[in-house]
C-alpha positions as CSV (number, residue, x, y, z in Angstrom):
1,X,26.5,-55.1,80.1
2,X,25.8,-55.2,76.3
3,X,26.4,-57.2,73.7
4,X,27.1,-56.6,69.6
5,X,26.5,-59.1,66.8
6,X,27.3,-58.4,63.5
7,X,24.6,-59.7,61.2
8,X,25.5,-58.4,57.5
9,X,27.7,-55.9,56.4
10,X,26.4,-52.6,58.0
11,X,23.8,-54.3,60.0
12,X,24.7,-54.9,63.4
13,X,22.3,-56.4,66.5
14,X,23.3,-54.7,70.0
15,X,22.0,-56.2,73.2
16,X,21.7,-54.3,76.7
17,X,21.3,-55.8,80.0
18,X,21.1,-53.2,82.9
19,X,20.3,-53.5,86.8
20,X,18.5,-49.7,88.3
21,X,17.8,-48.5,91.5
22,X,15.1,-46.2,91.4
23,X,13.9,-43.9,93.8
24,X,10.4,-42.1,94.0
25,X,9.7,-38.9,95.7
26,X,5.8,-38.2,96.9
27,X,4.6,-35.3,98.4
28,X,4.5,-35.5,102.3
29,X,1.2,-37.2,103.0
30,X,2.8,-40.3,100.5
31,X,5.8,-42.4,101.4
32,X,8.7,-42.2,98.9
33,X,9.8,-45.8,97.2
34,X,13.1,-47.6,96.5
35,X,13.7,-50.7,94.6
36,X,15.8,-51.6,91.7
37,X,14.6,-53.1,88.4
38,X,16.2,-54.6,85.1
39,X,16.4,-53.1,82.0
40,X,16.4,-55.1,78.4
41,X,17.2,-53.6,75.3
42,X,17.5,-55.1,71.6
43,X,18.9,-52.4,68.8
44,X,19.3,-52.9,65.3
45,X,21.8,-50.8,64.1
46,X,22.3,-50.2,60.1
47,X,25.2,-48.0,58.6
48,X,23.7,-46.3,55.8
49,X,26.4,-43.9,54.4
50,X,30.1,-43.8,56.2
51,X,32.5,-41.5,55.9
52,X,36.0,-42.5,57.9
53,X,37.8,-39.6,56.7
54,X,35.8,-37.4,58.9
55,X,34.6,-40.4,61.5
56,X,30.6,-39.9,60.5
57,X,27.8,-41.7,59.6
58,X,24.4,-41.8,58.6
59,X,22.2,-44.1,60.5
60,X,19.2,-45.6,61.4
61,X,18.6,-47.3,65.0
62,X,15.4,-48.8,65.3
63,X,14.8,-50.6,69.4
64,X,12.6,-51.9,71.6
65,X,13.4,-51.8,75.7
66,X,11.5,-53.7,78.4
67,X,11.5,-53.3,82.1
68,X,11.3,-55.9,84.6
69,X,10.5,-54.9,88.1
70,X,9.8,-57.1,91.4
71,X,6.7,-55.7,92.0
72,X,4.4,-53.7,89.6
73,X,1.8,-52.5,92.0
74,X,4.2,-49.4,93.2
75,X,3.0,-48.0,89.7
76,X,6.1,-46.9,88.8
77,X,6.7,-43.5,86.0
78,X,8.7,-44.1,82.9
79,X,9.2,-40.5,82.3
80,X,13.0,-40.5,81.5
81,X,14.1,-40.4,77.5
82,X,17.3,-41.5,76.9
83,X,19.6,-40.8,74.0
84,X,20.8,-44.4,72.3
85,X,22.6,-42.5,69.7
């Protein structure tokens, strides 16, 4: 689910709300987890050159994400990058 508010010209404020299931996988001695979590994310996103002749832009996207999960003590790995462009 996300969400887009324009602010100024060229200055835009996206919103993302996501639900994850995650899965963990241990060696054999470990047990392997499931659970799901939330995901927040707030974007700014500002247009600073447009071309719509050729359908590009120059931009810059600064964000912050947060994740919300039931229980914290499964000491869970955020080793995923993810492209927001």
């Amino acid at each position: 689910m996300g969400l887009t508010t324009p602010i100024v010209d060229k200055l835009t404020l996206n919103q993302r709300l996501l639900g994850e299931w995650r899965n963990y996988f241990y060696s054999k001695e470990n047990e392997n987890r499931s659970y799901t979590r939330s995901r927040y994310r707030v974007l700014l996103n500002y247009i600073i050159s447009e071309n719509k002749e050729k359908q590009t832009a120059w931009k810059i996207k600064p964000s912050v994400e947060w994740y919300f999960t039931k229980n914290v003590a499964y000491g869970e790995r955020f080793a995923e990058f993810e492209d927001i462009l």
